[in-house]
Every structure is written in structure tokens, then in C-alpha cells.
C-alpha positions as CSV (number, residue, x, y, z in Angstrom):
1,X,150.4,137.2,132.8
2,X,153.2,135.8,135.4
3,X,156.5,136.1,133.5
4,X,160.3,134.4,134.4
5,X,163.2,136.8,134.3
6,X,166.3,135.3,133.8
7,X,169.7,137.6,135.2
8,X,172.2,135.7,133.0
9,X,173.1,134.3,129.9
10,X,175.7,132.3,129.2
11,X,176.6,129.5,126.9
12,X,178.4,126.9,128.6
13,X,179.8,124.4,125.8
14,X,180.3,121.0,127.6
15,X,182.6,117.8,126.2
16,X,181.4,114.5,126.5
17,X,181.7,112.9,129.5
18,X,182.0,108.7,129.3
19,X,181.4,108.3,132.9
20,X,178.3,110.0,132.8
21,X,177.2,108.0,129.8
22,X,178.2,105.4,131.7
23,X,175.9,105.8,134.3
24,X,172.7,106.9,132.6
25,X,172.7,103.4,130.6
26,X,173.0,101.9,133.6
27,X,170.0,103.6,135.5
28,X,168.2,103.1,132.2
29,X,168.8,99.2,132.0
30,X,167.8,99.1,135.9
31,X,164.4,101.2,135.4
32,X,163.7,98.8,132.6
33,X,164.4,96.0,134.9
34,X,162.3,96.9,137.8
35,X,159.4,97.7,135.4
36,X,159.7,94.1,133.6
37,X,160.0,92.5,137.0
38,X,157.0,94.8,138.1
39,X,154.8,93.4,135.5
40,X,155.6,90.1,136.3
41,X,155.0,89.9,140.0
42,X,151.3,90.6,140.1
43,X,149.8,87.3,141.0
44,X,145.9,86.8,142.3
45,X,145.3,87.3,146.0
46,X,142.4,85.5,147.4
47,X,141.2,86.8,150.6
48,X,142.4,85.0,153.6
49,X,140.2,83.3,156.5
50,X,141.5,85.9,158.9
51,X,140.7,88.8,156.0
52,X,137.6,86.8,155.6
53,X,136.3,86.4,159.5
54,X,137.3,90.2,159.9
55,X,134.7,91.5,157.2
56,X,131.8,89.2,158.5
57,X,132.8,90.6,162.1
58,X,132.5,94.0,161.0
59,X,128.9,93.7,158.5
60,X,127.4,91.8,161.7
61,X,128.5,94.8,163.9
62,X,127.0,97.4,161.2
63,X,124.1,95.9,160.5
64,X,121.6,96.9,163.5
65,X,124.6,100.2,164.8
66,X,123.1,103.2,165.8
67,X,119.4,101.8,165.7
68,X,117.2,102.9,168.5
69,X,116.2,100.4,171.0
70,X,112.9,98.2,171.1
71,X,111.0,99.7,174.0
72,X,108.2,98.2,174.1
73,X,105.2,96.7,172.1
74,X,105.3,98.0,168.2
75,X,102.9,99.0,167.0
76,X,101.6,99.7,163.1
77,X,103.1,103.1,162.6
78,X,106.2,102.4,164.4
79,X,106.9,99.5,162.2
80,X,107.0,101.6,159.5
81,X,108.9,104.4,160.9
82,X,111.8,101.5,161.6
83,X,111.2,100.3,158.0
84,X,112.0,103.6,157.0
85,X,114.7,104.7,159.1
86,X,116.8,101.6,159.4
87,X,115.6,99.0,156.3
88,X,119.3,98.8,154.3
89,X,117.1,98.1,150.7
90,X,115.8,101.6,151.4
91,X,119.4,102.6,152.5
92,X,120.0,101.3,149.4
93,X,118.0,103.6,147.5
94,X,119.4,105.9,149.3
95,X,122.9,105.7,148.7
96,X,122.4,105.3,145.1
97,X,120.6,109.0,144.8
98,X,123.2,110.3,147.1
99,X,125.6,108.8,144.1
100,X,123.7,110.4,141.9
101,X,123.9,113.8,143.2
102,X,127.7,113.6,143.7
103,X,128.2,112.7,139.6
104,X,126.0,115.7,139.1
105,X,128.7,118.1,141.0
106,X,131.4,116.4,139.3
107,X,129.9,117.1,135.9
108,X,129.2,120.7,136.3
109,X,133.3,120.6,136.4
110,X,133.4,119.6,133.0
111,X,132.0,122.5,131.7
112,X,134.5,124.7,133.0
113,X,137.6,125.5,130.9
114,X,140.8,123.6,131.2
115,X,144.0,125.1,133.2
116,X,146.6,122.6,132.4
117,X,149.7,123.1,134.4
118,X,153.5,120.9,132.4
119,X,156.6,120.5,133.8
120,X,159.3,117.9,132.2
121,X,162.7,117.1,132.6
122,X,165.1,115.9,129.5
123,X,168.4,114.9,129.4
124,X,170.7,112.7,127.1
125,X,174.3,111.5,127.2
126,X,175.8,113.4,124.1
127,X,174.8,117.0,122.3
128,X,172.3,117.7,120.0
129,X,173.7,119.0,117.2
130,X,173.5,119.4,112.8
131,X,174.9,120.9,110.3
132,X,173.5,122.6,107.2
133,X,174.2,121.1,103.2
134,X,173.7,123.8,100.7
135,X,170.8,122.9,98.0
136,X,172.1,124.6,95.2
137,X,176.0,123.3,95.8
138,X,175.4,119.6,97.9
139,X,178.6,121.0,100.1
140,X,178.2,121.7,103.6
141,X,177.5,125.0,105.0
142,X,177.8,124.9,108.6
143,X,179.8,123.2,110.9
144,X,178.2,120.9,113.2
145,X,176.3,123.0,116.3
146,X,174.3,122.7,119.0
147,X,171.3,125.0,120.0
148,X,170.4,123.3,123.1
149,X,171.8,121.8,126.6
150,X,171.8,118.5,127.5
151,X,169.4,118.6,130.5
152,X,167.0,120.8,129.9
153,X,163.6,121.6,132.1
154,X,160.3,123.4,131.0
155,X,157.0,124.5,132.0
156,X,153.8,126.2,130.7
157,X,150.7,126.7,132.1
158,X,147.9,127.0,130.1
159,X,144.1,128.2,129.9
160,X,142.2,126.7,127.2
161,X,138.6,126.7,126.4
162,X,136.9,124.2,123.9
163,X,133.0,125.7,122.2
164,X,132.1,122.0,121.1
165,X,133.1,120.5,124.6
166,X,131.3,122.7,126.6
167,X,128.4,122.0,124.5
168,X,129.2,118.5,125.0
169,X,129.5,118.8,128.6
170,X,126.3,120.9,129.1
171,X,124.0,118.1,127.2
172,X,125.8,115.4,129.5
173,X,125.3,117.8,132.7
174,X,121.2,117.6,132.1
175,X,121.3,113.6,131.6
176,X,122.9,113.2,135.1
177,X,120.6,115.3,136.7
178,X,117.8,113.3,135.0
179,X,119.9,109.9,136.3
180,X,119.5,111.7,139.8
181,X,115.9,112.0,139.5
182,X,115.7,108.5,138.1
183,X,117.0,107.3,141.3
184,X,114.9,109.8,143.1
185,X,111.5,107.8,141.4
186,X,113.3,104.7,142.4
187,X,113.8,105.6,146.4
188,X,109.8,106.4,146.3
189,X,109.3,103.2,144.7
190,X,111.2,101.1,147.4
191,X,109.6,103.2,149.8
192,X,105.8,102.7,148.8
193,X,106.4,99.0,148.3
194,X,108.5,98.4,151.3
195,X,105.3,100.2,153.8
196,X,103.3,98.1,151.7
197,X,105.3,95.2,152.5
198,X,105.1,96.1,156.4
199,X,101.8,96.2,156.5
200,X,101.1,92.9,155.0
201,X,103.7,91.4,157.3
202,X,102.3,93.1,160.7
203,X,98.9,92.0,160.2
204,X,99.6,88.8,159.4
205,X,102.0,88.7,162.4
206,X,99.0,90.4,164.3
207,X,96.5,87.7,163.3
208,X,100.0,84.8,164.8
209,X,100.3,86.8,168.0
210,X,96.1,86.0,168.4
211,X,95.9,82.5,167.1
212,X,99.2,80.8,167.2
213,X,98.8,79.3,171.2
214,X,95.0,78.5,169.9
215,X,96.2,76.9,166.8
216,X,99.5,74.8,168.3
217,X,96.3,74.0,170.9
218,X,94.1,73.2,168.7
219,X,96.6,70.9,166.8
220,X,97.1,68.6,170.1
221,X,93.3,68.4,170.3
222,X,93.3,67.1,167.0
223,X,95.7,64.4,167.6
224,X,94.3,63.4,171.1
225,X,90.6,63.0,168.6
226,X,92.3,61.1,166.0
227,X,93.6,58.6,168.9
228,X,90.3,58.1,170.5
229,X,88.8,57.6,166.8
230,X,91.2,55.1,166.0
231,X,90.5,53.4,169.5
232,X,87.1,53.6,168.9
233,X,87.2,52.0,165.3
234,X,89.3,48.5,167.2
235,X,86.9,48.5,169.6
236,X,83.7,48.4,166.9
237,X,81.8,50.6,169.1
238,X,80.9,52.2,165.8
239,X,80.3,51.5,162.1
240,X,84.0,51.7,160.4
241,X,82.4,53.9,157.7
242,X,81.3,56.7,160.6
243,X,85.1,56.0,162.0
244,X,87.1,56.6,159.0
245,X,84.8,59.6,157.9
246,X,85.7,60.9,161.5
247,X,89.3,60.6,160.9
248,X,89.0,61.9,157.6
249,X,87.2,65.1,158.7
250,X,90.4,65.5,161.7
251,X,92.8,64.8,159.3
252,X,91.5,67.4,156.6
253,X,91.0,69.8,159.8
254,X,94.8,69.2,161.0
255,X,96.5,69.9,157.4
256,X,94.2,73.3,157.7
257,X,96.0,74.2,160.8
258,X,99.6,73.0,159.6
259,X,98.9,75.3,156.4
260,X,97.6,78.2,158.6
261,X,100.5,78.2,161.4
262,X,103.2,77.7,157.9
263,X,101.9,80.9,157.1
264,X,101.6,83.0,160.3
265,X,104.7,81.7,162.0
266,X,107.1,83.4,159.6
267,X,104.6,86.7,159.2
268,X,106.7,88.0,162.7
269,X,110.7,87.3,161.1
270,X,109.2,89.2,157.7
271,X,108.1,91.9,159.9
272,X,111.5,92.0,162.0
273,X,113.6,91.3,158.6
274,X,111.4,94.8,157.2
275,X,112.4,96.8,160.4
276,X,116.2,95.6,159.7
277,X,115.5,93.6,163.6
278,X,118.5,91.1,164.2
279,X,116.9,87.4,163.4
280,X,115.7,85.6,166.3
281,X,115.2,89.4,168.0
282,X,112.4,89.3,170.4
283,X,109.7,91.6,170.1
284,X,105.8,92.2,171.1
285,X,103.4,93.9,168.8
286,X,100.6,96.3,169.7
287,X,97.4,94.1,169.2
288,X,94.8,96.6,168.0
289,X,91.0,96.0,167.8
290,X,89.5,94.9,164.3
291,X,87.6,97.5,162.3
292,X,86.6,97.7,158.8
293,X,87.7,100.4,156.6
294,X,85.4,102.7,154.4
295,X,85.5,101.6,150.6
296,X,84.6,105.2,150.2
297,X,87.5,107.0,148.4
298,X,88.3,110.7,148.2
299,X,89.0,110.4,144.9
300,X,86.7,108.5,142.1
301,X,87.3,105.8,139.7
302,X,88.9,108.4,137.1
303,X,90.6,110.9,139.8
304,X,92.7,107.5,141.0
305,X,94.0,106.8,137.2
306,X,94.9,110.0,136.4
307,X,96.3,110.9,140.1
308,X,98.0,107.3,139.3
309,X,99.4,108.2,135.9
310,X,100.9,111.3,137.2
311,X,102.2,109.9,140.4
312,X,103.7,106.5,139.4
313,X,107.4,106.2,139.5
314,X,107.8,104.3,136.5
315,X,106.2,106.8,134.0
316,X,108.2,109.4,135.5
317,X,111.5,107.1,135.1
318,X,110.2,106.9,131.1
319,X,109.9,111.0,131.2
320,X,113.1,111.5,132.3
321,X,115.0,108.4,129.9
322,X,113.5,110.4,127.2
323,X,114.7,113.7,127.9
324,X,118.0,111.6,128.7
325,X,117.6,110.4,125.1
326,X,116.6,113.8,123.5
327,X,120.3,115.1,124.6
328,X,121.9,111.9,123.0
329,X,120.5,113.7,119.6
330,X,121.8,117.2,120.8
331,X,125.4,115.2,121.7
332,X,125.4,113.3,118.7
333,X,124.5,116.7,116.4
334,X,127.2,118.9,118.4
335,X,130.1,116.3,118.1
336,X,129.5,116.5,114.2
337,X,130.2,120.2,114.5
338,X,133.5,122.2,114.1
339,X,135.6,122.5,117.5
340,X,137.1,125.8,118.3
341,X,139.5,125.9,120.8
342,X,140.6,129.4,122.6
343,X,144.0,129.2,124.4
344,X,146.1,131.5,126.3
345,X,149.3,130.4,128.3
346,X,152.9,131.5,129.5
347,X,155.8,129.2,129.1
348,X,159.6,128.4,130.7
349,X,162.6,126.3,128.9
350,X,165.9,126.3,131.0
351,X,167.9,126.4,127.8
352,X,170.4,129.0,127.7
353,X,170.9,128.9,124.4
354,X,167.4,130.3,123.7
355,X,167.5,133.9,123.3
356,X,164.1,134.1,125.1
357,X,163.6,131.3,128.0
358,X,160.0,132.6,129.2
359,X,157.6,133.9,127.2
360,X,153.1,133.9,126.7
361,X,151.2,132.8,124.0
362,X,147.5,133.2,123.0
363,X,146.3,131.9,119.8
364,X,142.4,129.9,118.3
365,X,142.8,126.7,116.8
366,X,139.9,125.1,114.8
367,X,139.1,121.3,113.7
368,X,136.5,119.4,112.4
369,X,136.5,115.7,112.0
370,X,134.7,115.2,108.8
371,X,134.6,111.5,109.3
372,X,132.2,112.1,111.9
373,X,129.7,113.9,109.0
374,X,129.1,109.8,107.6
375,X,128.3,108.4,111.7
376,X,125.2,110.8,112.3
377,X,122.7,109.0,110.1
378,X,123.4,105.9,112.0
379,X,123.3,108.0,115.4
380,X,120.2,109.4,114.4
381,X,118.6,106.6,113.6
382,X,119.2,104.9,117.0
383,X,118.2,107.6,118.9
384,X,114.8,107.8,116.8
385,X,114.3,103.9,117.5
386,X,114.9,104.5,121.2
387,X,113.0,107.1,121.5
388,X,109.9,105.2,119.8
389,X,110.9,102.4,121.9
390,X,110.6,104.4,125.0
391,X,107.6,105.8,124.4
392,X,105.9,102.2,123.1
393,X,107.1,101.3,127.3
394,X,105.0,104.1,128.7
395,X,101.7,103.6,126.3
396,X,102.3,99.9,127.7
397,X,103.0,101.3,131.7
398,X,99.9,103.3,131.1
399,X,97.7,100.7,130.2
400,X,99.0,98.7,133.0
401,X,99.1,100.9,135.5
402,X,95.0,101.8,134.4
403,X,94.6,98.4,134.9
404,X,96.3,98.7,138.2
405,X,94.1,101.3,140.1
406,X,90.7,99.7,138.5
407,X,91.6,96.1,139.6
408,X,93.3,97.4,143.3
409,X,89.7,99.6,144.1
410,X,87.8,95.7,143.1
411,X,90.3,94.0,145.4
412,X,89.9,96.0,147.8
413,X,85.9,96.1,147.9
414,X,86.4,92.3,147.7
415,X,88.5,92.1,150.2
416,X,86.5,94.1,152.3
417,X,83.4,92.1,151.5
418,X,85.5,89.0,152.4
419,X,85.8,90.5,155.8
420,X,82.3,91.0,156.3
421,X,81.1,87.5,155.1
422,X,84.3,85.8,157.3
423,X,83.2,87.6,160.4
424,X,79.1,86.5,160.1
425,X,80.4,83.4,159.4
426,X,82.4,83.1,162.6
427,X,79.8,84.5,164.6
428,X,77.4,81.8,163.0
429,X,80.2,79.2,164.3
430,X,80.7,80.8,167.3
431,X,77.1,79.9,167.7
432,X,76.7,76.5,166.6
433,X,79.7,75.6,169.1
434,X,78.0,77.6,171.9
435,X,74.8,75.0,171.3
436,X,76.8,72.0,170.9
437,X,78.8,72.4,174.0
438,X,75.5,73.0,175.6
439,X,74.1,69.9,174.4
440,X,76.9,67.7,175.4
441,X,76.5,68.7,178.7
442,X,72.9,67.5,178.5
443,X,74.3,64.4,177.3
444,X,72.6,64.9,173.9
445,X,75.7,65.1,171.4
446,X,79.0,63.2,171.6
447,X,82.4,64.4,172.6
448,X,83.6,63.9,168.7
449,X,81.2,66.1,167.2
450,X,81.7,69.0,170.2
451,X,85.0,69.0,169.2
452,X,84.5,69.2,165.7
453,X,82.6,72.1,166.2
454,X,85.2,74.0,168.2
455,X,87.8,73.0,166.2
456,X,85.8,75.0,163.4
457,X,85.1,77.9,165.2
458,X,88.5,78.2,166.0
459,X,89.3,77.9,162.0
460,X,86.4,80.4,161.7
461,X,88.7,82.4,164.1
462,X,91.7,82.5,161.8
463,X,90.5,82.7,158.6
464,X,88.6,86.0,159.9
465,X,91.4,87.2,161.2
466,X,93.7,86.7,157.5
467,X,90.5,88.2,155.7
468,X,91.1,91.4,158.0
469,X,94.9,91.3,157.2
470,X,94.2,90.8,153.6
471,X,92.0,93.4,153.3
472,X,94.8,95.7,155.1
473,X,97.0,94.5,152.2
474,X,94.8,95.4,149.8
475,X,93.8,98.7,151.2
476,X,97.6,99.5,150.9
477,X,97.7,98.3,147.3
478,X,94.9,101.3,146.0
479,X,97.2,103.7,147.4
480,X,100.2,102.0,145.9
481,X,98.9,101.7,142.3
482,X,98.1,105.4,142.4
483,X,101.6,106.2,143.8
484,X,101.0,108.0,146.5
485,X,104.3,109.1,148.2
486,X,104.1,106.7,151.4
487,X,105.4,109.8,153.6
488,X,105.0,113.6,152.8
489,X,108.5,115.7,152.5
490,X,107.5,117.0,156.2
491,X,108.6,113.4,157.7
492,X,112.1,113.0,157.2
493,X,114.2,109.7,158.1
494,X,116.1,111.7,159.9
495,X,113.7,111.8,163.0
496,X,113.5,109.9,166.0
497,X,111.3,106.5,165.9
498,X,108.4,108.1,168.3
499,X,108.7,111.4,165.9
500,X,108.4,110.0,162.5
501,X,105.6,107.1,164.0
502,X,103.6,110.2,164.2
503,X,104.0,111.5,161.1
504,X,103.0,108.2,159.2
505,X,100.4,107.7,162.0
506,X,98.4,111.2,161.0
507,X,98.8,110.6,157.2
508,X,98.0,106.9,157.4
509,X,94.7,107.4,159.6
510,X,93.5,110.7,157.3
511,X,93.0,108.0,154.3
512,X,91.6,105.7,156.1
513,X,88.7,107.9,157.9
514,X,87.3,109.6,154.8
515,X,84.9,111.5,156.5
516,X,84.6,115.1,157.3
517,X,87.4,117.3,157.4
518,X,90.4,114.2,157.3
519,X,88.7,113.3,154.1
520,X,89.4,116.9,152.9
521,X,93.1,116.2,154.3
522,X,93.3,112.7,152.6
523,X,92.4,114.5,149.1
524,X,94.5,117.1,149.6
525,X,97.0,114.5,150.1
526,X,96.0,112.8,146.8
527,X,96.0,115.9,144.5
């Protein structure tokens, strides 16, 4: 135990001294002064226009830093790879477990034991000093006298260790590594719904970079029609019936296309708004070919709910709130508990008229606050009700999410079905038009109805081509309601574009092809 050896001891009686007096009022009634006029001053501060243009300099500068280039045409994969390396929702996510983990290594410090280190300085203007009346007589015993100086300095240093606060401490410890692993399920949840999110927006961009010249085309050939119809109709060549039928049917044909090019036009800024692309960023896309997906899953019907009710984020959040709420109750039981505290310590006064100015102590001190005996029902109670409530969310969650995988696997074999009927459809068009063009050349149908018909196989054209980006979307959303991780822990963020493109490229295309030995892959995957 580190001790303080004094050499000498004197006592060095001192008379009072008015000009020191003097001065300590005064440096008293100046500190007091400076703090009144301290807590006075402190006005609001609104940010200036300078302050104001420097931070929107700055977040426009960070938003798209140290992002690899666009190279050339993106394709699926790589738009997810961006969306994962650079989205700042998933940065988000992020951040927050990062948080998480550094509250967890600052409460493992709570459990230690306390070394408190004191050091203080007293002084006053006069000496401390009594004197002693006799009980028995009422006359005074002692002349006035002083046992200490009139600045004085001291120090200890302390260990101490507390049994209920490192109880305490431990309980708290576990909750914040359940909070990290609460934001852990909540980074795979951005994750799977942001990839979901990318694919929606890619193929509907996809199905803008094919259609939108046709459509904007097709939209000027409407507009030429309705002119001629409307000429026609003044000059009576027709019946005015067949002319505003005509107009109607061009009319009902150009709010199709103005519904159709609302939709796909901002499909692309989703896309570049998901890969955290500047707005107004230009960009190609890799336009692959169209082909249907199996509706043949490695898993069946019952695999996919319970894989699902395993998997899903948000019954794992419920797991871990009620092991968060199971150490309330072990909190709430410890704090009603007796507190022992173990301390052990060595101390220094520079008061010469101790006898002995350093010296160690050790010593246990218990306490119990009794009080706290009458608040545990009322704790207990709560934690009870939480707890039911808790687990009355997850019977709910697991009904839900049930419903989930059933109604995805029907949405997608719709979807898919959707596909199929879309494309016989708009080969069927693709046919009609084909004869009618034919037939106007033989002078046998009228210009009106030959661009009817191509104005409808071009519809044919586009609404083929959402049914193939719909049933994308919902080919995403069976693997979503099962939770599937939309990356496994082998592709990191940390790669480059190209490297983690392949990574979501091989684990993207071994659940689609569910065949062979990348259906063995795509199960393995699942399980």
C-alpha cells in the first residue's frame, strides 16, 4: 500500500491577518459574480447562412465520396452490390449496430470495481477552534484551541467493490448485448428489403429502357390519329357515331400510355436513388433476355414456414426483447437485496497538527433500502405484463408471417402465370397486327384500324414486359417472407463492386435454377 512520509512536524500557530481576509472576500464576491453573469449570458444561437451553406457544402460532398465509378452498363447483380455497399439507409443500419457494440464495451466497465482517486483544497480566513464546558460543573474546561491549519490539502485513493452493483451491472451487460443483436436483426432486415427493393426498381427500369422511345412514339401516333379522326368527323366522310367511338378508343389508348410511362419513367431515379447514384446521374443498364423462373421450390409449403419462423427478423427481435425483459426481473429482484460494499484505500491530510498525516484503511460496509421491499410487487407485475405482452406480439408475428410465406408462394405462381398468359397474348397481337398491316397494303382495311392494332401490340408489348418485372418482384418476396439472409457472411461490403456482384450473382442464380446440384446449393442455403 503506497504510504507518505512526512520528515517534520511542527506546529506553526498563526495570528490573524486582515489583509488576507481582505482579499479572500474579495475573490469570493468576484467568483460569485462571474458565475451569476455566467448564467445569464447564455442566449439561443441559430445557425447562420454561412454556418448553414457550409454544412449543405459538406453533406453534398459526402454523399456519393469514395464510391467506385460507373463503368459501364449495370447490370442486376451490380445494382445490388452498389445498394449494398454505398445505400446510406443500410449505412444506417450499420452505424446503429456499430453503436451498439461500442455500449456493449462500455458496460463491461461497469462491472469492474471502482478506484476513486480525491484531492481538495480548504482554506478560511480565521482559525478553527473550541473550547470544552464541563457537564457536571457548566464552567469551561479548556481554553479555546485549534487542531487544524487554515489551508489544508488532502487526498485518498480508494478501491471499492459493490456485490449488488456488480449484479446490477452484469444483468444490464446481457440486455446491451441483446440491444446489439436487436440491431443486428434490424441491418438484415434493411438489407433483405432494400435487394428486394432493387430488384423491383431494375426491372421496371429494364422494361423503360425497352419501351419508353416506343411509348413517347406511340403517344405522337396517337395524337397525329386523334387529328385525322377529328378531321374526318368535319368532313362527314363517316357516321359521327363510328368517329367519336374512334376517338374514344384513341383516347382510352393514350391515358394507357400516360399511366404506363408515369410508372416506368421514375423506375430508373428509384434504381439510382437505391444505389445512392447522384440524381440526374446518367447511367445504362444491362438489358437481359426474358425467361421465366421455376415455381419449383427447394423447400415445400411447410419447410418455407418454419425456415420463415426461424429466419424472420422480427421474431428474433421478440426473442431477444424478452430475454431483455427476463433481466429487468433479475435487476428489479437484485436492487431489493442488501448492498455490501468492500473498500480498501490509503489517505493524506497536510495538517500538521495531526499526529498521523498519511495513513490506509480497509473496512465492509452494508445497507439495505427497505423501502425498496414495498416497489417489487409493482416491478413484478410490469415485467409479468410485458412479458405476456411480448409474447401475445410474436403468436401475432407468427401468424402473420405464416400468412406471409403461404400468400408470397400464391403470388408468385400467379405472377408467374400472369407472365405466361401476357406473353401468348402479345404473340396473339403480334399476329393480328402482322395481318392487318398486311391487309392494308392490299387496300382491304383502313389506316385507323392498322393503327389501332399496332397501337395494341405495342400495349401488349409493355404490359408483358411489367408482368415479367412483377413476377421478378414477387419471386423476391418468397425469399423475403422466409428471411433468407440476402447475402451469406462470405460476401462482405467491404469488397470491391465487381467482387461482391459475384457473390450475389452465384447465390442469386442457385435459387433461381432449382435443378440439379444448384438446387442442392439453393437448399443448403435455405436450411
Amino acid at each position: 500500500m503506497p504510504s507518505i512520509q512526512r520528515t517534520t512536524r511542527t506546529t506553526r500557530p498563526r495570528a490573524a491577518a486582515p489583509a488576507a481576509t481582505s482579499r479572500l472576500r474579495a475573490a469570493a464576491l468576484a467568483a460569485a459574480a462571474i458565475a451569476a453573469l455566467a448564467g445569464c449570458s447564455v442566449t439561443p444561437a441559430p445557425l447562420t447562412k454561412t454556418e448553414l451553406t457550409l454544412r449543405v457544402d459538406r453533406n453534398l460532398k459526402s454523399l456519393t465520396a469514395d464510391q467506385e465509378p460507373v463503368g459501364g452498363a449495370i447490370g442486376l447483380y451490380e445494382a445490388m452490390a452498389r445498394a449494398l455497399k454505398y445505400n446510406l439507409d443500410y449505412k444506417v443500419a450499420m452505424m446503429e449496430e456499430a453503436v451498439r457494440g461500442r455500449e456493449l464495451d462500455r458496460a463491461r466497465f461497469d462491472m469492474l470495481p471502482q478506484l476513486v482517486a480525491n484531492a481538495g483544497y480548504n482554506g478560511r480566513s480565521n482559525d478553527s477552534g473550541a473550547s470544552s464546558r464541563s457537564l457536571l460543573t457548566g464552567r469551561q474546561s479548556l481554553e479555546p484551541s485549534t487542531s487544524s491549519e487554515r489551508q489544508t490539502t488532502a487526498a485518498d485513493l480508494s478501491l471499492s467493490w459493490d456485490v449488488l452493483d456488480f449484479g446490477v451491472s452484469y444483468a444490464r451487460a446481457k440486455q446491451t448485448a441483446d440491444q446489439r443483436l436487436i440491431s443486428l436483426e434490424n441491418r438484415r432486415k434493411v438489407a433483405n428489403r432494400m435487394v428486394e427493393d432493387v430488384r423491383t426498381a431494375y426491372w421496371r427500369a429494364i422494361s423503360a429502357e425497352r419501351l419508353i422511345r416506343k411509348l413517347t412514339q406511340l403517344s405522337g401516333d396517337v395524337n397525329n390519329a386523334l387529328g385525322d379522326s377529328e378531321e374526318i368527323a368535319r368532313r362527314r366522310t363517316t357516321s359521327p357515331l363510328a368517329a367519336l367511338t374512334y376517338q374514344r378508343d384513341l383516347i382510352d389508348v393514350q391515358r394507357q400510355i400516360q399511366a404506363l410511362q408515369r410508372e416506368l419513367v421514375i423506375a430508373k431515379a428509384q434504381l439510382a436513388a437505391l444505389m445512392n447514384l447522384a440524381p440526374g446521374t446518367e447511367f445504362s443498364l444491362v438489358v437481359p433476355q426474358r425467361s421465366a423462373l421455376s415455381t419449383e421450390f427447394c423447400l415445400s409449403g411447410e419447410g418455407m414456414v418454419r425456415a420463415a419462423l426461424e429466419n424472420r427478423s422480427e421474431l428474433r427481435e421478440i426473442a431477444y426483447r424478452l430475454r431483455i425483459n427476463e433481466s429487468d426481473g433479475t435487476v428489479a429482484l437484485l436492487r431489493n437485496l442488501p448492498s455490501v460494499r468492500a473498500f480498501i484505500g490509503t489517505n493524506y491530510d497536510s495538517n500538521d497538527f495531526l499526529y498521523n498525516n498519511n495513513w490506509s484503511g480497509v473496512g465492509v460496509r452494508a445497507s439495505w433500502n427497505l423501502v425498496s421491499l414495498f416497489r417489487y410487487p409493482a416491478d413484478k407485475r410490469l415485467i409479468e405484463t410485458q412479458a405476456e405482452w411480448l409474447t401475445e406480439r410474436e403468436r401475432a408475428l407468427t401468424m402473420a408471417i405464416m400468412t406471409q410465406v403461404h400468400v408470397s408462394r400464391a403470388q408468385f405462381a400467379f405472377a408467374r402465370q400472369s407472365l405466361i398468359t401476357a406473353g401468348r397474348y402479345s404473340e396473339v397481337q403480334g399476329g393480328i397486327t402482322t395481318q392487318m398491316q398486311s391487309a392494308f397494303k392490299a387496300n382491304q382495311e383502313s389506316r385507323q384500324r392498322v393503327i389501332r392494332e399496332e397501337m395494341n401490340g405495342l400495349l401488349a408489348e409493355v404490359r408483358y414486359d411489367l408482368a415479367y418485372a412483377d413476377m421478378q418482384n414477387a419471386f423476391a418476396n418468397v425469399y423475403s417472407a422466409i428471411g433468407l439472409d440476402s447475402f451469406t457472411p462470405e460476401v462482405s461490403s467491404r469488397d470491391s463492386v465487381s467482387q461482391l456482384a459475384g457473390g450475389l450473382q452465384q447465390l442469386w442464380q442457385s435459387r433461381q435454377d432449382m435443378t440439379g446440384a444448384t438446387a442442392a446449393a439453393a437448399c443448403g442455403a435455405a436450411s
